[in-house]
LODOTI-891286 format. One record per residue: residue in three letters; residue number from 1; x, y, z of N, C-alpha, C, O, CB in turn. Coordinates in nm, 4 decimals, m for minus. Glycine has a CB too. Layout:
<gupas>
  type  seq      n_c1      n_c2      n_c3     ca_c1     ca_c2     ca_c3      c_c1      c_c2      c_c3      o_c1      o_c2      o_c3     cb_c1     cb_c2     cb_c3
   Ala  NUM         X         Y         Z         X         Y         Z         X         Y         Z         X         Y         Z         X         Y         Z
...
</gupas>
This chain:
<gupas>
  type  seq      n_c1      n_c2      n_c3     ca_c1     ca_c2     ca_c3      c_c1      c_c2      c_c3      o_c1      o_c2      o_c3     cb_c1     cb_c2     cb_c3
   Unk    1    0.9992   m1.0752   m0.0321    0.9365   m1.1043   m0.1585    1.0215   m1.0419   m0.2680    1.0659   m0.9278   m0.2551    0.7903   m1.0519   m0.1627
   Unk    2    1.0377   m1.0944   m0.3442    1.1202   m1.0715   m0.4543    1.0708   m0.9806   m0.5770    0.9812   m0.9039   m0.5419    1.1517   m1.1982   m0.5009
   Unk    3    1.1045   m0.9706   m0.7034    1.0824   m0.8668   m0.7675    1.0065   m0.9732   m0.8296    1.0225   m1.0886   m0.7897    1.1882   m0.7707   m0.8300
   Unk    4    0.8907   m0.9352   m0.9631    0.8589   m1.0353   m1.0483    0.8871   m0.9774   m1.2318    0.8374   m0.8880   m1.3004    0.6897   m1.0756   m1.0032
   Unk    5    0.9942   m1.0861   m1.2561    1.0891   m1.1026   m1.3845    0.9882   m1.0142   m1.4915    1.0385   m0.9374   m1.5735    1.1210   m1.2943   m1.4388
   Unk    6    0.8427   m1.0336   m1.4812    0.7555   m0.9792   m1.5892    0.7842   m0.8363   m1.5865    0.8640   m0.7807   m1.6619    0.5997   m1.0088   m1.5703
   Unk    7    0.7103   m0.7760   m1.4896    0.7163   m0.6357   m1.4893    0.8074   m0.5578   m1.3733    0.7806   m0.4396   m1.3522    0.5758   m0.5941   m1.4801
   Unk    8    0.9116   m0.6198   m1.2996    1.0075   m0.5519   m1.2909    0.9533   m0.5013   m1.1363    1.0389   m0.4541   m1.0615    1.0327   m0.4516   m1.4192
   Unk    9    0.8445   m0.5087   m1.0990    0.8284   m0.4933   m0.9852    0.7692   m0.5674   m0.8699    0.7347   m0.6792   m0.9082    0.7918   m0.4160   m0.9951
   Unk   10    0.7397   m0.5442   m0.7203    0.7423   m0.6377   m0.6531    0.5744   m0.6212   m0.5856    0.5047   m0.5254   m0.5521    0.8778   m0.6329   m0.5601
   Unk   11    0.5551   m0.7882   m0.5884    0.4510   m0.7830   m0.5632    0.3422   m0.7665   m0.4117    0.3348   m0.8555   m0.3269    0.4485   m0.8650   m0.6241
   Unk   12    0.2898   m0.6760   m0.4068    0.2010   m0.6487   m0.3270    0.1220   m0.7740   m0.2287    0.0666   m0.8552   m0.3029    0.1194   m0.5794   m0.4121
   Unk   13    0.1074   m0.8022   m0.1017    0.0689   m0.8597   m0.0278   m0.1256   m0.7947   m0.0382   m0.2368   m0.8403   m0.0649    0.1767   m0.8414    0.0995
   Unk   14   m0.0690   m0.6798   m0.0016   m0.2266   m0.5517    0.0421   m0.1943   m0.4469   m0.0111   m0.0839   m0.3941    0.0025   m0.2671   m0.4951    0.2159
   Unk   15   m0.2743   m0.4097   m0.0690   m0.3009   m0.2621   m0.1482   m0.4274   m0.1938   m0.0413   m0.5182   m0.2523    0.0178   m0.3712   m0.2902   m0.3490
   Unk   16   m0.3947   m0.0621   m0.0443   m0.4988    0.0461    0.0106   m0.5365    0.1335   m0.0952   m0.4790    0.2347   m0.1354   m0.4430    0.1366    0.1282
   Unk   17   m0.6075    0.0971   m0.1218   m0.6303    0.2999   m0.1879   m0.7983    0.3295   m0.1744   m0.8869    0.2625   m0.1214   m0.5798    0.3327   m0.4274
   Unk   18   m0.8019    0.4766   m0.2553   m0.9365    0.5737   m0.2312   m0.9006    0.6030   m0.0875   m0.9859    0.5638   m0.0079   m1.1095    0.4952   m0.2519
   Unk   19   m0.7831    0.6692   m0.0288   m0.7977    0.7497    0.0595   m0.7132    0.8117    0.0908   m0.6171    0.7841    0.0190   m0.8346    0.7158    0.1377
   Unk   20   m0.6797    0.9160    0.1906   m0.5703    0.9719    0.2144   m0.4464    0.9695    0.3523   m0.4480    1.0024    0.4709   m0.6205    1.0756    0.1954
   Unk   21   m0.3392    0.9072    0.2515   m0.2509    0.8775    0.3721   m0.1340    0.9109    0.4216   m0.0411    0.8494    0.3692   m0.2319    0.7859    0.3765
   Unk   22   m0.1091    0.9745    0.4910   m0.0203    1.0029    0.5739    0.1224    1.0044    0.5708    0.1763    1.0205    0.6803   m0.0458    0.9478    0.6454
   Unk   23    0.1789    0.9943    0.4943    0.3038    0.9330    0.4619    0.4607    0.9249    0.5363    0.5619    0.8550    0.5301    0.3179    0.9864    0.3531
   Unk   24    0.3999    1.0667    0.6238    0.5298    1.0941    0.7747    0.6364    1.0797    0.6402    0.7003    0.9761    0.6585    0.5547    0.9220    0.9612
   Unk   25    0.6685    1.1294    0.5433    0.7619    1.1470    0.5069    0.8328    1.3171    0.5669    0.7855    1.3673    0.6688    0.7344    1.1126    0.3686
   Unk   26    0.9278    1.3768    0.5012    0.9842    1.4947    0.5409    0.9118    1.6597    0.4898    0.9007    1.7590    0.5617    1.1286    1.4725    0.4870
   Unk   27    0.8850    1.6500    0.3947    0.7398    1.6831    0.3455    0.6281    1.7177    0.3768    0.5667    1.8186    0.3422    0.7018    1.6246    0.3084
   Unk   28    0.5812    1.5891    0.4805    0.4353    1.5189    0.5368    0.2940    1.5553    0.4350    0.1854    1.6039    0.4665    0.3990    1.5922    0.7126
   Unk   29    0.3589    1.4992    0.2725    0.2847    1.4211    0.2103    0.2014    1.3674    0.2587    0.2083    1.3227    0.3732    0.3290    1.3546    0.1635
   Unk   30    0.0400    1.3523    0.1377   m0.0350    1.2479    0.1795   m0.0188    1.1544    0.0500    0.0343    1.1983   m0.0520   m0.1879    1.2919    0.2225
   Unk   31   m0.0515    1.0657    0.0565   m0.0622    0.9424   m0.1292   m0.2102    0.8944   m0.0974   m0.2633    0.8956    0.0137    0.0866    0.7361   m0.1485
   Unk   32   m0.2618    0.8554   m0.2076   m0.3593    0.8315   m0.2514   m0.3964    0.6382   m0.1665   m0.4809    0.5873   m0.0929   m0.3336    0.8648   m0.4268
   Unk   33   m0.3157    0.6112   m0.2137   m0.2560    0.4567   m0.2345   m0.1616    0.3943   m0.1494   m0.0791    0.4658   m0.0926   m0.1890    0.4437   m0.3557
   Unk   34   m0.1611    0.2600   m0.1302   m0.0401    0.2133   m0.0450   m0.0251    0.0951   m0.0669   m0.1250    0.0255   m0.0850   m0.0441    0.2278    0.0946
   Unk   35    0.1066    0.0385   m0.0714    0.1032   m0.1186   m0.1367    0.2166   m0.1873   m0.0115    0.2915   m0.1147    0.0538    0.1807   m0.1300   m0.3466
   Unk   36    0.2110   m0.3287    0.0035    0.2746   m0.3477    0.1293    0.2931   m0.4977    0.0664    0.2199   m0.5588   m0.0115    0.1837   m0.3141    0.2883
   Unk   37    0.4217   m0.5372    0.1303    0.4219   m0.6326    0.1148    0.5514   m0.6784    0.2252    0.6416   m0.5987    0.2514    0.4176   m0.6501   m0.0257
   Unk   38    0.5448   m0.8445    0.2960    0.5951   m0.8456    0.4113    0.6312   m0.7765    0.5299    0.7450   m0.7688    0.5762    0.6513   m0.8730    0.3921
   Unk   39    0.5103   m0.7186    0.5841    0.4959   m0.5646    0.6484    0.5625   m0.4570    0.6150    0.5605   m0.3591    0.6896    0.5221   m0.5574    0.7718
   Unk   40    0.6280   m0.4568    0.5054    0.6600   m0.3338    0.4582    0.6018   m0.2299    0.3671    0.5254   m0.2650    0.2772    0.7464   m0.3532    0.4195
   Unk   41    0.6337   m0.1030    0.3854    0.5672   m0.0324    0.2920    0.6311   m0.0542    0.1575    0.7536   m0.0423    0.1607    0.5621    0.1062    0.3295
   Unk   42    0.5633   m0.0919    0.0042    0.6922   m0.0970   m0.1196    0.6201    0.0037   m0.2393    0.6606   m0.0025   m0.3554    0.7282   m0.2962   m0.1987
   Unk   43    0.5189    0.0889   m0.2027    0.5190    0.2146   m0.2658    0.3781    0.2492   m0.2447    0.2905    0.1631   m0.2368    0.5670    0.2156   m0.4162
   Unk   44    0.3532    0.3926   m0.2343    0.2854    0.5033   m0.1369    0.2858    0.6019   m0.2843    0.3837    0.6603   m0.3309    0.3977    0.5709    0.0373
   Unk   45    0.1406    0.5998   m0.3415    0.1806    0.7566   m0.4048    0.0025    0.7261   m0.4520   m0.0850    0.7238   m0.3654    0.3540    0.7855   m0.5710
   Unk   46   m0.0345    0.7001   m0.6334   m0.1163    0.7146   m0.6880   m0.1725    0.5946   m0.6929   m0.1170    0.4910   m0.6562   m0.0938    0.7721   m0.7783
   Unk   47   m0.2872    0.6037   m0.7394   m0.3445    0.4733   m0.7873   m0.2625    0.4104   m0.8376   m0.2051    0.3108   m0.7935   m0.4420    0.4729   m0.8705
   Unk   48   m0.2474    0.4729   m0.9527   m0.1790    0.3941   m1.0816   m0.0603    0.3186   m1.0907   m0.0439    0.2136   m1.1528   m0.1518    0.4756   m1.1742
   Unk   49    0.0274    0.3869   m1.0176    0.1419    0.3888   m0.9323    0.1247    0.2776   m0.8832    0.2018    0.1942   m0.9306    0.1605    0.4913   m0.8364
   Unk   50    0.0578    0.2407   m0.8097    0.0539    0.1775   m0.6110    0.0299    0.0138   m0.7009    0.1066   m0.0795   m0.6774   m0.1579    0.2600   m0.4445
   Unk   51   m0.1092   m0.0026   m0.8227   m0.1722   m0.0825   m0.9045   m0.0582   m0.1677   m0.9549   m0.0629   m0.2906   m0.9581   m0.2524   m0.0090   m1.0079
   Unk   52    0.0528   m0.0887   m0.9973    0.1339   m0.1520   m1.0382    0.2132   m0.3373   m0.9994    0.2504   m0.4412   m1.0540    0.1957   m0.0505   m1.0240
   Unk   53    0.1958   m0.2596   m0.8473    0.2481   m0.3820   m0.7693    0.1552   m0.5114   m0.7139    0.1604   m0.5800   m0.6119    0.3088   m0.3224   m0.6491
   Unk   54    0.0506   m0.5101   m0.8550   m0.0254   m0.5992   m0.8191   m0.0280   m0.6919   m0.9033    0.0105   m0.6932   m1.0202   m0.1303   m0.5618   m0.7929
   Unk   55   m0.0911   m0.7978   m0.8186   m0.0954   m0.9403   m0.8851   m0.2290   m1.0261   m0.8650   m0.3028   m0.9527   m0.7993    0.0242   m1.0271   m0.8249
   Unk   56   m0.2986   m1.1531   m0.8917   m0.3920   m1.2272   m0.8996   m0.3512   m1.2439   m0.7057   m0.4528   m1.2132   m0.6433   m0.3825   m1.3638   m1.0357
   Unk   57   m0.2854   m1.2657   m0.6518   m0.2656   m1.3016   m0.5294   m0.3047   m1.1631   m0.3827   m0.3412   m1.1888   m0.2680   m0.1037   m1.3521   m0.5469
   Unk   58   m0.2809   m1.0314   m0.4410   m0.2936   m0.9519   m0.3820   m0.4552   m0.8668   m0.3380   m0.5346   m0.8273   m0.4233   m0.2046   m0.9005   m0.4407
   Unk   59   m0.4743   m0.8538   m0.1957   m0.5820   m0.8402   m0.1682   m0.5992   m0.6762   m0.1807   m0.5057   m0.5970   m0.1930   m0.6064   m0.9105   m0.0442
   Unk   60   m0.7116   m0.6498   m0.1760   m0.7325   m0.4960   m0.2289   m0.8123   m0.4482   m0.1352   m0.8868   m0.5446   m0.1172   m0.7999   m0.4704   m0.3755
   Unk   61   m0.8646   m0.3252   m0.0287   m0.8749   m0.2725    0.0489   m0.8927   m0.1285    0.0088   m0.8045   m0.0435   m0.0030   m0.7937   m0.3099    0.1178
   Unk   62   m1.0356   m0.1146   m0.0121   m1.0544   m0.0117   m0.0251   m1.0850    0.0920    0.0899   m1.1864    0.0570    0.1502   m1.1255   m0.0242   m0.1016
   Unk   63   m1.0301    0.2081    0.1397   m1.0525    0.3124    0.2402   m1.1598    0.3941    0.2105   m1.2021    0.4721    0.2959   m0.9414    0.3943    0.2587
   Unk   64   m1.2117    0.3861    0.0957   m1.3956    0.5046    0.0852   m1.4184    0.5970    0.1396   m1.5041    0.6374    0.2182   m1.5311    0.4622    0.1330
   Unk   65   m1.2590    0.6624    0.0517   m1.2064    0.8088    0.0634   m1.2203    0.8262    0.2540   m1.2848    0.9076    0.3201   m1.3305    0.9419   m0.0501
   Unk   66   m1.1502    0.7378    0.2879   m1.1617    0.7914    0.4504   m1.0534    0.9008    0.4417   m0.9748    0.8971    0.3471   m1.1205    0.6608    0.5885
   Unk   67   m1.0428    1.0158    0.5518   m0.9894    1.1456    0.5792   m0.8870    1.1214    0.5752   m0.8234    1.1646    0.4791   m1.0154    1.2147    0.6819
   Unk   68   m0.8203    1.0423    0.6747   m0.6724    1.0071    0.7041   m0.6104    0.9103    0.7649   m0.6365    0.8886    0.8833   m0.6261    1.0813    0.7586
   Unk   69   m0.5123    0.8300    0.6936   m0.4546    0.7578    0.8101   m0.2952    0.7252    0.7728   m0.2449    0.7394    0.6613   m0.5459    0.6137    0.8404
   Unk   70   m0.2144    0.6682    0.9180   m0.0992    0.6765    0.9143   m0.0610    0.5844    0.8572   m0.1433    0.4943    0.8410   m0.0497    0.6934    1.0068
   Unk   71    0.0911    0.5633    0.7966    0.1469    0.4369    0.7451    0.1449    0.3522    0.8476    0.0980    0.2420    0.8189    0.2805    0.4437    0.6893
   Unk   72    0.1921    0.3714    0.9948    0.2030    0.2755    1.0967    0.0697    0.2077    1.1411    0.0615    0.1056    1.2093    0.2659    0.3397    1.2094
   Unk   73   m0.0621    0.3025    1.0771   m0.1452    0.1972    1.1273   m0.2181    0.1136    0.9893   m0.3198    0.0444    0.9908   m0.2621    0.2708    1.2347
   Unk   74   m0.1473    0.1395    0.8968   m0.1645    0.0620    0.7913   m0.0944   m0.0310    0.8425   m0.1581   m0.1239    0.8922   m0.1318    0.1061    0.6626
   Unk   75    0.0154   m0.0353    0.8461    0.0963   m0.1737    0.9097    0.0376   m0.2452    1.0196    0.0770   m0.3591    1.0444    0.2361   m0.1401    0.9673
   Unk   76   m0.0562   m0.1881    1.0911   m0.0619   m0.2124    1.2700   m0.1896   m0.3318    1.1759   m0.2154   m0.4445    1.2183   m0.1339   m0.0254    1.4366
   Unk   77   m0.2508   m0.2732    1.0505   m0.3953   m0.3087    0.9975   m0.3275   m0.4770    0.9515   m0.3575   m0.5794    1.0128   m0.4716   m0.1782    0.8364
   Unk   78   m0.2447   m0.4724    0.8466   m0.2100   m0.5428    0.8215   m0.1395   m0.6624    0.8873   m0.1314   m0.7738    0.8356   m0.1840   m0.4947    0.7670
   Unk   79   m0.0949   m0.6313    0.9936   m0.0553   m0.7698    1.0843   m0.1831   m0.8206    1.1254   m0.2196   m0.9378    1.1165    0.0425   m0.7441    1.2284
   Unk   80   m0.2556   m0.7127    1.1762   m0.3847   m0.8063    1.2401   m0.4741   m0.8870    1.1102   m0.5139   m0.9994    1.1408   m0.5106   m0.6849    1.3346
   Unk   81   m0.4954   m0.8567    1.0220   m0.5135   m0.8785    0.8993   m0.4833   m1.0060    0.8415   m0.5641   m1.0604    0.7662   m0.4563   m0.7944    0.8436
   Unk   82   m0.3431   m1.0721    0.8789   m0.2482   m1.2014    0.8403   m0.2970   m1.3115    0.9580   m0.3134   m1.4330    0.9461   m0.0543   m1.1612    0.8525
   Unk   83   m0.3093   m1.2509    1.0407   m0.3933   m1.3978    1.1777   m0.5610   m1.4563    1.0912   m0.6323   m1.5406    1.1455   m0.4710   m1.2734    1.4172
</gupas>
């Protein structure tokens, strides 16, 4: 998925947020938020942040402040998600 010419960034397939996730970065950060698009992760941090990469097309998924979860099973969520 490509960037979009308006605002410079790329648009979101699935957004997560209201919860805390996991980020397995080096760190081991958690982000608030998670935005995905062609099973990839394309940004992990704040709401506001994550919001960015949205569009009229992108579905929204709220977690209701669940405890924790990993990026991989955000991904694992999202394939099953696309059937």
């Amino acid at each position: 998925m490509s960037q979009d010419p308006s605002t410079g960034f790329t648009p979101a397939e699935v957004v997560f947020f209201n919860g805390k996730i996991a980020t397995q970065d080096d760190k081991r950060s958690f982000a608030d938020s998670l935005a995905v698009a062609n099973g990839r992760v394309i940004a992990a941090g704040s709401r506001d942040a994550v919001m960015r990469h949205v569009n009229d097309a992108t579905r929204h998924v709220d977690l209701k402040a669940a405890r924790s979860f990993r990026v991989s099973t955000i991904r694992i969520c999202t394939s099953f998600a696309a059937v």
